[in-house]
C-alpha positions in Angstrom: 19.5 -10.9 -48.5 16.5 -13.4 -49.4 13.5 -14.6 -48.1 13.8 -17.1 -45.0 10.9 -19.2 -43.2 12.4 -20.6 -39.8 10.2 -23.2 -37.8 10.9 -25.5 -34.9 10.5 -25.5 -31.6 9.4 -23.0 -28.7 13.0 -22.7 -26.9 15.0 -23.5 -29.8 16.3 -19.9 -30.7 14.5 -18.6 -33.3 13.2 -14.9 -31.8 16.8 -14.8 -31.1 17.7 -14.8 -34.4 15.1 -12.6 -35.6 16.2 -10.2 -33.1 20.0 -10.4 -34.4 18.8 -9.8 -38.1 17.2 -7.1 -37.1 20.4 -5.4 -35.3 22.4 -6.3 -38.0 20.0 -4.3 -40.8 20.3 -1.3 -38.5 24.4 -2.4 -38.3 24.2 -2.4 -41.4 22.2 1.0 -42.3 19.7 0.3 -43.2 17.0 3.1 -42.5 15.1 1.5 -39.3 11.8 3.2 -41.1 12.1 0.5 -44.0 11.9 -2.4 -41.2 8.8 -3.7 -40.5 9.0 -5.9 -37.3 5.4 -7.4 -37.0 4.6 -9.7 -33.5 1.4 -11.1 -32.5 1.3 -8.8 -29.4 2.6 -6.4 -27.3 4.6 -8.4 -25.1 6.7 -9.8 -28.0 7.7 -6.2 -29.0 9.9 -5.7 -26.0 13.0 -7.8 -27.3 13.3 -5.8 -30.5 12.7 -2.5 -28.3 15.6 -3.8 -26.6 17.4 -4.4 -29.6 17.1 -0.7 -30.8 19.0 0.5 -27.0 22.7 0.8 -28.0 21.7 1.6 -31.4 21.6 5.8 -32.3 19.0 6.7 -34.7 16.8 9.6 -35.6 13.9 7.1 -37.5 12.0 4.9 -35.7 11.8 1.1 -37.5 7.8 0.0 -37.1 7.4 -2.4 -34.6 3.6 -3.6 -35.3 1.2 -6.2 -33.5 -1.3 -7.8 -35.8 -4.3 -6.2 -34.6 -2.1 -2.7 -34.4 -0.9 -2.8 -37.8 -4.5 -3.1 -39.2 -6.0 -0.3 -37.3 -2.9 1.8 -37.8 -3.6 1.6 -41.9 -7.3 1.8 -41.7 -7.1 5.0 -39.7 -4.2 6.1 -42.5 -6.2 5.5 -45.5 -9.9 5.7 -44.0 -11.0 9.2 -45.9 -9.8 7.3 -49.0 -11.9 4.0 -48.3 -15.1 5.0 -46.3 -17.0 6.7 -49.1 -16.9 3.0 -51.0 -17.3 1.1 -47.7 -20.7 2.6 -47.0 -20.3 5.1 -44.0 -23.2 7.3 -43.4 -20.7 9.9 -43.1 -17.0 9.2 -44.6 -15.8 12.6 -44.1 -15.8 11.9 -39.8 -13.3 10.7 -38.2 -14.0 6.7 -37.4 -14.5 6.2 -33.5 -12.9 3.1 -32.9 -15.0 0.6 -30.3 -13.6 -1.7 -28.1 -15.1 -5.2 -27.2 -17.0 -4.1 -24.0 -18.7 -1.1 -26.2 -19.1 -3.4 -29.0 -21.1 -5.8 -26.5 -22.8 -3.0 -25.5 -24.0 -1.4 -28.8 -25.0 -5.2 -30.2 -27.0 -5.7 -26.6 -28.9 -3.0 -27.8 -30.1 -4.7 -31.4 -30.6 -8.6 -30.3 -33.9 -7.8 -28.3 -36.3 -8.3 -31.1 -34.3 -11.5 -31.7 -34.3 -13.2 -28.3 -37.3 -15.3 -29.0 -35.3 -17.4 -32.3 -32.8 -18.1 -29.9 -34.9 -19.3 -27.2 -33.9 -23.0 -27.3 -30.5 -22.6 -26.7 -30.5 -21.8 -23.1 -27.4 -19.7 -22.9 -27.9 -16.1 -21.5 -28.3 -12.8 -23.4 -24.1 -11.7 -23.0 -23.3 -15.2 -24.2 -25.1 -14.7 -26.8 -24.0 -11.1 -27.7 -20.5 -12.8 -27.4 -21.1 -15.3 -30.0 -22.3 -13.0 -32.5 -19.4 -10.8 -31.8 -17.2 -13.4 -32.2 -18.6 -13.9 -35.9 -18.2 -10.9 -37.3 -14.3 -11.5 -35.8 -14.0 -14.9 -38.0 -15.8 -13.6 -41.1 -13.2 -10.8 -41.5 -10.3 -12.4 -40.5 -10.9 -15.4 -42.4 -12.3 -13.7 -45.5 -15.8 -14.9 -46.4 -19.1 -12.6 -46.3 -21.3 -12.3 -43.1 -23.9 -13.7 -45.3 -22.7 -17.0 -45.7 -22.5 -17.2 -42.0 -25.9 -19.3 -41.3 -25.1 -21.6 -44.6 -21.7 -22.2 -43.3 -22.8 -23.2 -39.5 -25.9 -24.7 -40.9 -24.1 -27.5 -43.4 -21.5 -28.3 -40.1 -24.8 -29.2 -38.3 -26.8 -32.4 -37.8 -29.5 -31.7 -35.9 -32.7 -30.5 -34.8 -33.9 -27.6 -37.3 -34.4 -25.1 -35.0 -30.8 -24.5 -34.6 -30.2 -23.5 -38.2 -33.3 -20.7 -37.5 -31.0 -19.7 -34.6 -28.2 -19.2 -37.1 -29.9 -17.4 -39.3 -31.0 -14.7 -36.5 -27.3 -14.7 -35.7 -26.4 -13.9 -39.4 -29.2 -11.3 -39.2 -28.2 -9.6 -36.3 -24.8 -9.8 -37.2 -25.4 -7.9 -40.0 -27.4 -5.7 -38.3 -24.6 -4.3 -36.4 -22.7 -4.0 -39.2 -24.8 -1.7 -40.8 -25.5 0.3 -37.7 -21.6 0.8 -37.2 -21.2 2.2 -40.5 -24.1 4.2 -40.5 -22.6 5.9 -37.4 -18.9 6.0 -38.0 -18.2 3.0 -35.5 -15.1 0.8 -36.3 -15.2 -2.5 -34.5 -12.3 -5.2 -34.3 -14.2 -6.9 -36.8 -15.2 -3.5 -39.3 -11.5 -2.8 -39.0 -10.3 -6.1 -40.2 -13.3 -6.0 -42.9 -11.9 -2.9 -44.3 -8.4 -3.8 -44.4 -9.3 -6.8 -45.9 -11.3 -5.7 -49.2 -10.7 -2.2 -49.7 -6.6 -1.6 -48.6 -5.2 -5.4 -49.6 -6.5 -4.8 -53.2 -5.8 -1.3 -53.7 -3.0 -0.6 -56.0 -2.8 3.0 -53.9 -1.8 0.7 -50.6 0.8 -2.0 -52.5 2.5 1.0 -53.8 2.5 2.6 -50.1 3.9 -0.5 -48.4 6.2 -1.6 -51.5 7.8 1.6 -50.8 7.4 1.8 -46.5 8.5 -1.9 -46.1 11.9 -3.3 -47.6 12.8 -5.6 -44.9 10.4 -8.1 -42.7 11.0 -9.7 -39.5 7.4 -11.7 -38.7 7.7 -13.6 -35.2 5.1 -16.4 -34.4 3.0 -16.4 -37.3 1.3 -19.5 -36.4 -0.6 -17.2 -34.1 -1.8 -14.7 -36.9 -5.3 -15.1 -38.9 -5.4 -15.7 -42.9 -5.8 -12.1 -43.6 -2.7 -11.0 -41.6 -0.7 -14.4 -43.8 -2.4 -12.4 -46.9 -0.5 -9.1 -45.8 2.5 -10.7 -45.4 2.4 -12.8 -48.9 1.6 -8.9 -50.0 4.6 -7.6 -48.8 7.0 -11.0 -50.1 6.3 -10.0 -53.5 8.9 -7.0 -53.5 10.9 -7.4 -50.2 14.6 -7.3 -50.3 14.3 -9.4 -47.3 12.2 -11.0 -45.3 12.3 -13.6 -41.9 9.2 -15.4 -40.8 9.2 -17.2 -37.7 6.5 -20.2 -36.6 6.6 -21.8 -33.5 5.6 -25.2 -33.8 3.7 -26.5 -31.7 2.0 -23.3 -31.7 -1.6 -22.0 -32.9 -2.7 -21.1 -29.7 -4.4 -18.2 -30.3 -7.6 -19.8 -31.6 -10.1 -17.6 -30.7 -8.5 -14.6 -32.1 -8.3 -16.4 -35.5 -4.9 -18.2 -35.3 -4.7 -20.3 -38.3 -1.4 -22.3 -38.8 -2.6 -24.0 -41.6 -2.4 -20.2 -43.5 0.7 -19.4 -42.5 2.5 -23.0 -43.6 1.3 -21.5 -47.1 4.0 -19.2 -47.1 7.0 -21.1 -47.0 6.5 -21.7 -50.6 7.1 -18.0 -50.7 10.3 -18.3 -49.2 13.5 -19.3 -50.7 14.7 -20.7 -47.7 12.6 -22.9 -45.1 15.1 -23.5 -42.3 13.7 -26.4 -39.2 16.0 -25.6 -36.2 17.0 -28.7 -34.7 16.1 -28.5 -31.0 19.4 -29.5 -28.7 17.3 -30.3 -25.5 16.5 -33.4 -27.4 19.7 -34.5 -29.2 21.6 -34.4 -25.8 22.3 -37.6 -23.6 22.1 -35.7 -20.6 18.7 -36.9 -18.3 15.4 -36.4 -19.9 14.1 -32.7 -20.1 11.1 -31.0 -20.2 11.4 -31.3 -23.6 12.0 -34.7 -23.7 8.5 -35.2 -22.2 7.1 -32.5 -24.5 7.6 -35.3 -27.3 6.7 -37.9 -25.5 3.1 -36.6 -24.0 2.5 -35.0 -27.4 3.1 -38.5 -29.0 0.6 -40.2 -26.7 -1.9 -37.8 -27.3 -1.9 -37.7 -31.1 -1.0 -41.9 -31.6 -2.5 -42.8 -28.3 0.6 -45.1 -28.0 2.8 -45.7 -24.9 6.3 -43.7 -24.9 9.5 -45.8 -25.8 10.5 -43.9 -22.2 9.5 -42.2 -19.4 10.4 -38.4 -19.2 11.5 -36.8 -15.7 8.8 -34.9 -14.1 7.0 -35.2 -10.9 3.3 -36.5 -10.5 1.4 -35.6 -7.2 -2.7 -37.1 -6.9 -4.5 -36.2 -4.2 -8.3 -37.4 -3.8 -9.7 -34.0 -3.1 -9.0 -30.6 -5.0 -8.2 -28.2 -1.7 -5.6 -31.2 -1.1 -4.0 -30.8 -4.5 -3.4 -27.1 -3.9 -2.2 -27.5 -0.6 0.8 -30.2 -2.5 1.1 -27.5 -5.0 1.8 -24.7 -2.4 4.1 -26.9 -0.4 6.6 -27.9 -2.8 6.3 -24.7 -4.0 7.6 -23.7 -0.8 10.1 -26.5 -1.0 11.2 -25.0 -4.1 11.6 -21.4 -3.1 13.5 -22.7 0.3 15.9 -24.8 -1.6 16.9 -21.2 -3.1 14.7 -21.1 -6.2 13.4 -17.8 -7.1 9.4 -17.5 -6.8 9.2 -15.1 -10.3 10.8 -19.0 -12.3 7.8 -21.0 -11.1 4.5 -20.9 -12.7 1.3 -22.5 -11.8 -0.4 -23.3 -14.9 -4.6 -24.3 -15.1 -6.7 -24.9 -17.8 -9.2 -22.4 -16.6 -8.2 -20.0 -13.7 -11.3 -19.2 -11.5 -11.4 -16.6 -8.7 -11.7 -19.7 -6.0 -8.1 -20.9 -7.0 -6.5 -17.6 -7.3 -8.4 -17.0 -3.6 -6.8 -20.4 -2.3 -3.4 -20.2 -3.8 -2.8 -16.6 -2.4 -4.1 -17.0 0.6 -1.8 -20.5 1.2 1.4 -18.7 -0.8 0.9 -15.5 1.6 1.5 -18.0 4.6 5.4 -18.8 3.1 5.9 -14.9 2.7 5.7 -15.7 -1.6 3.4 -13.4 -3.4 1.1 -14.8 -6.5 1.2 -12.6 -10.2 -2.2 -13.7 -11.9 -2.8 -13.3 -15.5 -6.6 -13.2 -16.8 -7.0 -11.0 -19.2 -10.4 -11.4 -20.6 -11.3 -11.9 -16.9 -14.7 -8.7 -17.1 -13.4 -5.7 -15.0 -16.4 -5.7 -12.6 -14.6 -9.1 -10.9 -11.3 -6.8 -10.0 -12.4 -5.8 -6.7 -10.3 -2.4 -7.5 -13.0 -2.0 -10.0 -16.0 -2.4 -7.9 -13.9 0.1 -5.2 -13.5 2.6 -7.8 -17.2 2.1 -9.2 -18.6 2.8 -5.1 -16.5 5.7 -5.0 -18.2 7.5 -8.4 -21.9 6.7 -6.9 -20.6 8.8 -4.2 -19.4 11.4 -5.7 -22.4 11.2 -8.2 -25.6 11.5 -5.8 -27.8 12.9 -8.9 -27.8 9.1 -10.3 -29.9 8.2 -7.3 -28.1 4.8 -6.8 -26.2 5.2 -3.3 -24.0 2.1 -2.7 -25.0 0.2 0.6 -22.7 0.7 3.7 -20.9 -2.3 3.5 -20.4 -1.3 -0.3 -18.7 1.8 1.0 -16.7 0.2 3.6 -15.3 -2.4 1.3 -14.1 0.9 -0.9 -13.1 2.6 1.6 -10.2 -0.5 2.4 -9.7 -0.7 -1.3 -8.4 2.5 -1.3 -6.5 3.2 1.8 -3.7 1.3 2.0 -3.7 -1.3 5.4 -7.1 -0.5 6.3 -9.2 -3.8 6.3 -13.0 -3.7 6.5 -13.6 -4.0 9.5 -12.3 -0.9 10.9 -13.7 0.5 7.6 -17.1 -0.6 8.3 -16.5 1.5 12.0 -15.5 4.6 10.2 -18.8 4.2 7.7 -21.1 3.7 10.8 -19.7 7.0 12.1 -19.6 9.1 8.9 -23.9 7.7 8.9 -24.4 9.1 12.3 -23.0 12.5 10.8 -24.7 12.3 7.3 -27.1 9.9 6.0 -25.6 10.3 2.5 -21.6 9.9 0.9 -19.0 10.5 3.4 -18.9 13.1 6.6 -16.3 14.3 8.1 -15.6 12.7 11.4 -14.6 14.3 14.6 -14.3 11.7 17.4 -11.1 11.3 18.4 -11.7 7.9 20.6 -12.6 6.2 16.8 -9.4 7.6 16.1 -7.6 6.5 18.7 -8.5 3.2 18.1 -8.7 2.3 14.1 -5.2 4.9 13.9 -4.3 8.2 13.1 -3.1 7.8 10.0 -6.2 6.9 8.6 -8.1 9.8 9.8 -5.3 11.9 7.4 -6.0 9.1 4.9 -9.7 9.5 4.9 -10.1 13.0 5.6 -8.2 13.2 2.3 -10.3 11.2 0.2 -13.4 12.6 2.0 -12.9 15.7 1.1 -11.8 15.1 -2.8 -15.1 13.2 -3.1 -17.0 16.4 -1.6 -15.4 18.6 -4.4 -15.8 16.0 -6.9 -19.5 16.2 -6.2 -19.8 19.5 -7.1 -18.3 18.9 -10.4 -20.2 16.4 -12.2 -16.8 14.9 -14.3 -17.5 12.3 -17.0 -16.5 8.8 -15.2 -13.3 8.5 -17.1 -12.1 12.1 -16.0 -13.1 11.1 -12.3 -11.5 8.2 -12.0 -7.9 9.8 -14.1 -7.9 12.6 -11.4 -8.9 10.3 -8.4 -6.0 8.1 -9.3 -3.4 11.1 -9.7 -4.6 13.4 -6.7 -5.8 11.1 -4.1 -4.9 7.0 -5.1 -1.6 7.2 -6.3 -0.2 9.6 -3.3 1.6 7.3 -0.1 -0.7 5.8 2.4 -3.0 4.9 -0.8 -4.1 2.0 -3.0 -2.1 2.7 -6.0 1.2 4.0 -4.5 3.3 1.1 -4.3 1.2 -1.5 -6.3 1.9 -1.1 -10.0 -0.7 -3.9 -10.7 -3.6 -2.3 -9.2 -2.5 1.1 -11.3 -2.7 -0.8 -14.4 -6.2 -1.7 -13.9 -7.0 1.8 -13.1 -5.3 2.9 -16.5 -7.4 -0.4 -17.9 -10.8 0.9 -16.5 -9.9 5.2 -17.0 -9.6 4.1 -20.9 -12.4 1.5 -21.3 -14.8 4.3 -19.7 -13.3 6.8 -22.1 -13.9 4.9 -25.1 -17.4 3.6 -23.9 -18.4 7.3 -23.1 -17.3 8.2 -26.8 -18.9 5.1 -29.0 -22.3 5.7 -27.2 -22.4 9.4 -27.8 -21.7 9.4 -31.6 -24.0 6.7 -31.9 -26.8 8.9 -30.3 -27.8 6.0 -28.3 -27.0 8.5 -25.2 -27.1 11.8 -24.1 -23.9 12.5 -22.1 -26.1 12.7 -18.6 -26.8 9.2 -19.2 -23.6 7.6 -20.8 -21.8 6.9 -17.6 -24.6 5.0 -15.6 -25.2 3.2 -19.3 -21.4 2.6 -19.3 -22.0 1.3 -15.6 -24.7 -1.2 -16.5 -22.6 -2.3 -19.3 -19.3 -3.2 -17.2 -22.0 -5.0 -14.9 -22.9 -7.5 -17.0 -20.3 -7.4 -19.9 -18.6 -11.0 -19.8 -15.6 -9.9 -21.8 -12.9 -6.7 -21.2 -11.1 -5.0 -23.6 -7.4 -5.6 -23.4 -5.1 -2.7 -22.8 -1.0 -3.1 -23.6 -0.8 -1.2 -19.7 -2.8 -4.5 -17.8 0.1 -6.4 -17.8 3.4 -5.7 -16.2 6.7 -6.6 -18.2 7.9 -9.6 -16.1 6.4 -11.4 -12.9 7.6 -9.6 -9.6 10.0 -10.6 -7.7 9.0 -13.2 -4.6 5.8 -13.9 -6.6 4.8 -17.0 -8.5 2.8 -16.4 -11.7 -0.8 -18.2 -12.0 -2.5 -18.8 -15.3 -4.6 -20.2 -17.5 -2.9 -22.6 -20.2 -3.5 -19.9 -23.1 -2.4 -16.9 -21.6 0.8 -18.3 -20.6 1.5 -19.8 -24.6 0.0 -16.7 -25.9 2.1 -14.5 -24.0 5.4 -16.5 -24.4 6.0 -16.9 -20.9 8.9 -19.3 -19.8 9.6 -20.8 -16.4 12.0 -22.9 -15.1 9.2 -24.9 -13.0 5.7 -25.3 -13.6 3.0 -26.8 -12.1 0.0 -28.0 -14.1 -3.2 -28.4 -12.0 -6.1 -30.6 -12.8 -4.5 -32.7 -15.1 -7.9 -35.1 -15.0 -9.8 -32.4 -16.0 -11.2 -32.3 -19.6 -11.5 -28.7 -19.6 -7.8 -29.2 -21.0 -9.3 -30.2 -24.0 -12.7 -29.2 -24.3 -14.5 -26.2 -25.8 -16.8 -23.9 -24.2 -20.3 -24.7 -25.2 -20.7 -22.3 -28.0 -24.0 -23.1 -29.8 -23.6 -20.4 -32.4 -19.8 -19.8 -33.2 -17.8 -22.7 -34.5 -13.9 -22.3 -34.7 -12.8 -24.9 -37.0 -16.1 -24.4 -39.1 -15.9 -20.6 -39.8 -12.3 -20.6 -40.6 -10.9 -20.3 -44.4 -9.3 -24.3 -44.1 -12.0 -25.6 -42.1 -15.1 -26.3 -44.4 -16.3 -30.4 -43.6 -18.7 -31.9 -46.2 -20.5 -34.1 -44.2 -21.3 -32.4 -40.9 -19.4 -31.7 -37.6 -19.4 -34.8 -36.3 -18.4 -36.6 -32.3 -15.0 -37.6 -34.4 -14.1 -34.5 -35.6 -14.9 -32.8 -32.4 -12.8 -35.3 -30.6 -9.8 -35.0 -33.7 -9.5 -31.2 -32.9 -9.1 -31.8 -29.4 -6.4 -34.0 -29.7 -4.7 -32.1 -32.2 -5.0 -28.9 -30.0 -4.5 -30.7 -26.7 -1.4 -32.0 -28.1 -0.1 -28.6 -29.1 -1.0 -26.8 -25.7 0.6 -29.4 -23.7 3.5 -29.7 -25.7 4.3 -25.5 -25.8 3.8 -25.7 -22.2 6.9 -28.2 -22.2 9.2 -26.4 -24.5 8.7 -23.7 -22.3 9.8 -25.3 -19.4 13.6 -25.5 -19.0 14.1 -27.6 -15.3 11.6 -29.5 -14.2 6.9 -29.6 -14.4 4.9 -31.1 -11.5 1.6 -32.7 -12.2 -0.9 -32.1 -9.7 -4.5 -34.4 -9.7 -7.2 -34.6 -7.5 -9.5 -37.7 -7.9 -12.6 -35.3 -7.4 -12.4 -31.6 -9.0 -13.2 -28.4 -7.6 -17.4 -29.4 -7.8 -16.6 -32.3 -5.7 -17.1 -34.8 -9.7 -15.1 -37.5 -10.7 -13.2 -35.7 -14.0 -11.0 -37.7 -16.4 -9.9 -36.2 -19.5 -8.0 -36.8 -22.9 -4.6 -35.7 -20.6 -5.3 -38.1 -17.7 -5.5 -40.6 -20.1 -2.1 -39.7 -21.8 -0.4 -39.9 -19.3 -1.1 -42.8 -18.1 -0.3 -44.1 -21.4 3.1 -42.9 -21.1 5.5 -45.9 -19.9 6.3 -46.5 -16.5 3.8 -43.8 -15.5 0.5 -45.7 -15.1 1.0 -47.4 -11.6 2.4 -43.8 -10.5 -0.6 -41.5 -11.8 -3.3 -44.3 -10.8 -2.4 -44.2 -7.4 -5.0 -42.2 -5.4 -2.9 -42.0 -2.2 -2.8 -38.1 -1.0 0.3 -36.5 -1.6 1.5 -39.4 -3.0 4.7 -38.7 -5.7 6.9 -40.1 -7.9 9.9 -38.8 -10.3 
């Protein structure tokens, strides 16, 4: 059957055929639990699920994400491994911790390190963050955490004190490390570790998956870390077949480890390296999406002017409420003219709650709905979340925090469907005048009578859940699952009819669940305290945990999808129009300010002998620029609008590596200069 490496373009067919090979193996016979199907995330399972429909079968093939896979085969093998991996007790089962417990449990052991880290001026959860993020890159990329400060140290050139900054960060990285294995806690990072040295080595575990895994169908391997490429080249030794898939451009997933340097490395493992030609740009018909894909990526990387200008539509405003106002009304042209909302896509390099606000509020005006996608956006900023959080303090009156009225009235229209705050603040003032505390029942049928009957049922219903609830004292996690199922999700309430707001219910129930349970086996708290420790932890957490239930399978109908430039390539969205917003900004191209993580330095192909320097810096954002901008393109099959605003959301003049791209892209400077609102030009 051989061994086959296909690469080329996002659009050009490729998951397709991966998804016919693997119909025709179960056409074919062969047992689906010999089929490894291995994705870089939940959402690019769903095609192969599909696959399986028409298909009868009493064994299940393995359909595996990356980070899945790993935890799946720790958990398997962990009594085997944990005695040589140093738990303090390798006969327990491992409690698996999420990112918001993990940024918990390290909060706990930087304090005695704050002071070495003094000069960087970035807060305390930033720096918890960074840490976090490199215990991720030392397992994923397959070097000990104690080469961590050398490595960051010989990238730097300059002042001292940052390499004694580093080495805290090495020391409390370690740290953790040793205080999760001492308690039985498996991290992202711990979990890699382990799968890593103790299962990729073991002649016990190339036996199991020599035997488990005859056939592989990889898809976007570009967007897997060295130590998932190390799996794979595992499991190419004894295959009787094997498909690997990388997008290019593609790589996206740089902060999770992606490393397309690692998986190029394979195609020398495969017998056959196929490169799809891409027929959007051998046609003659008008220039595509694609088309300008190659063209913008070109004048990115050479910094030359296109041999032609690609079809797409520029719009500069001078201010940035202007620019979303163009973007909302040629939306609205769009959708008019018979274009469904769910094929448009507004795409930003970073999505901030002010330009969801804005582009909802203007989109709500044309009767179109907007489907947002941040998903490492903290939970606390869901306003769901803060709803549900009020809801516990009042239900929980022996924590001593009561949530001010206009907390409670906010909650109050976050749960009750169509009630706005306003009339909820009327129903709070008379629930006070009946009991200082929580929520009363109300009697006065003139309130009534105004604010509407059907909230009285509404809120006597909650109101008196709350009351029992009280009397109960549930863990938060149970709380909120039986709040949701008795009270939320029944008609007239917040989760009846929105399938969004359930999901980040589900999202909160199980990040609670897991908190409650990594804090208790580590004895840090004693289950009275747990909740209002998990409380204080979602408060100030900048990171959530992703949960496969956050996001829904496909954007609603009469809703446009918002977000950020990552999430949509990660995800493998595809529109027919797109919007790019702030295409002056350099936050297109440039990295957070991350003082004590490096990407391209703690990564296995990354190593520079002579320093980080301005050039390399600006070569990576190039090279990464070029990429994004490019699988944005390919992704696009009709037609992508450029929106600019001469000032940016702060009211500063922004001009970035894309700005200037484009305008060296032919026939496009006078166009893109011109700084006349609403002016465009195809």
């Amino acid at each position: 059957m051989g061994r086959y490496y296909l690469v080329g373009h996002p659009g050009t067919g490729k998951t397709a055929r991966l998804v016919q090979q693997f119909a025709a193996l179960l056409n074919a016979g062969v047992r689906p639990d010999r089929i490894l199907v291995l994705v870089p995330q939940e959402s690019g399972a769903r095609r192969f699920q599909a696959a399986l429909a028409p298909i009868k079968r009493r064994l299940a093939p393995h359909i595996e994400t990356f980070a899945g896979l790993i935890q799946r085969h720790v958990g398997l093998f962990f009594p085997r491994i944990a005695p040589q991996a140093g738990f303090g007790a390798p006969t327990r089962e491992p409690i698996w911790v999420n990112v918001e417990s993990a940024q918990y449990l390290l909060d706990q052991l930087i304090a005695p390190y704050l002071d070495q880290f003094s000069d960087l001026r970035v807060s305390r959860a930033r720096l918890v963050i960074q840490i976090l993020d490199n215990l991720n890159r030392a397992a994923l990329s397959g070097f000990p955490l104690e080469t961590l400060a050398e490595r960051l140290g010989a990238a730097w050139r300059g002042e001292a004190g940052r390499r004694r900054a580093y080495s805290a960060a090495q020391e409390v990285a370690l740290a953790f490390r040793q205080f999760c294995l001492k308690h039985g806690l498996v991290d992202f990072s711990l979990s890699v570790e382990l799968f890593r040295t103790h299962l990729l080595s073991a002649d016990f575990y190339r036996a199991y998956v020599t035997a488990q895994y005859r056939h592989i169908l990889a898809d976007n391997i570009e967007e897997g870390a060295p130590v998932v490429h190390d799996f794979l080249a595992l499991l190419l030794e004894t295959a009787e077949s094997a498909w690997l898939v990388e997008d290019d451009p593609g790589g996206y997933r740089l902060n999770l480890g992606a490393e397309p340097a690692s998986a190029r490395a394979l195609r020398a493992r495969c017998a056959h390296v196929v490169h799809i030609e891409d027929a959007r740009l051998a046609t003659d018909a008008p220039p595509s999406p694609a088309h300008f894909a190659q063209a913008l990526m070109a004048a990115i990387t050479t910094r030359q002017r296109s041999a032609h200008a690609p079809a797409a539509e520029v719009a500069h405003s001078r201010y940035w409420v202007d620019m979303i106002e163009a973007t909302v009304a040629r939306i609205a042209e769009l959708v008019a003219q018979g274009a469904p909302a769910n094929a448009i896509a507004v795409i930003a390099p970073v999505v901030e709650d002010v330009l969801q606000f804005e582009l909802a509020e203007r989109l709500r005006a044309h009767q179109i709905g907007l489907h947002t996608l941040r998903p490492s956006r903290p939970l606390i900023d869901q306003p769901l979340v803060r709803a549900l959080l009020t809801l516990a303090r009042l239900a929980h009156p022996e924590w001593g925090d009561p949530p001010t009225p206009q907390a409670v009235a906010r909650a109050l229209a976050g749960a009750i469907a169509g009630l706005d705050v306003l009339r909820a603040q009327r129903i709070v003032e008379a629930s006070q005048r009946v009991a200082r505390a929580g929520l009363a029942p109300i009697e006065d049928s003139a309130l009534w009578a105004r604010i509407g009957l059907d909230f009285r049922t509404r809120y006597e219903a909650l109101c008196g859940w709350l009351g029992a609830a009280a009397q109960l004292g549930l863990p938060l996690d149970v709380f909120w699952e039986r709040l949701r199922a008795e009270v939320l999700s029944q008609a007239g309430f917040a989760l009846a009819e929105d399938a969004e707001a359930a999901a980040i219910c589900d999202k909160l129930v199980a990040s609670a669940r897991a908190f409650r349970r990594a804090v208790q086996f580590a004895g840090l708290q004693p289950d009275g305290r747990a909740d209002q420790a998990y409380i204080d932890a979602l408060t100030h957490a900048p990171l959530a945990a992703e949960y496969a239930p956050e996001r829904l399978p496909e954007v609603p109908a009469g809703h446009v999808l918002l977000a950020p430039a990552y999430t949509y390539l990660s995800d493998d969205y595809r529109s027919r129009y797109q919007f790019w917003l702030d295409v002056r900004s350099t936050s297109w191209h440039q990295r957070f300010h991350q003082p004590l993580t490096h990407p391209y330095v703690l990564s296995r192909y990354g190593q520079p002998r002579d320093g980080w320097t301005d050039a390399d810096e600006q070569q990576a954002s190039r090279d990464l620029l070029a990429r994004v901008v490019g699988g944005l393109a390919f992704r696009c099959s009709e037609r992508i609008y450029l929106m600019a605003s001469a000032l940016n959301i702060s009211g500063q003049e922004d001009y970035g590596m894309l700005a200037s791209a484009l305008e060296r892209m032919n026939g496009w400077q006078g166009a893109y200069a011109h700084s006349e609102e609403g002016e465009r030009c195809g």
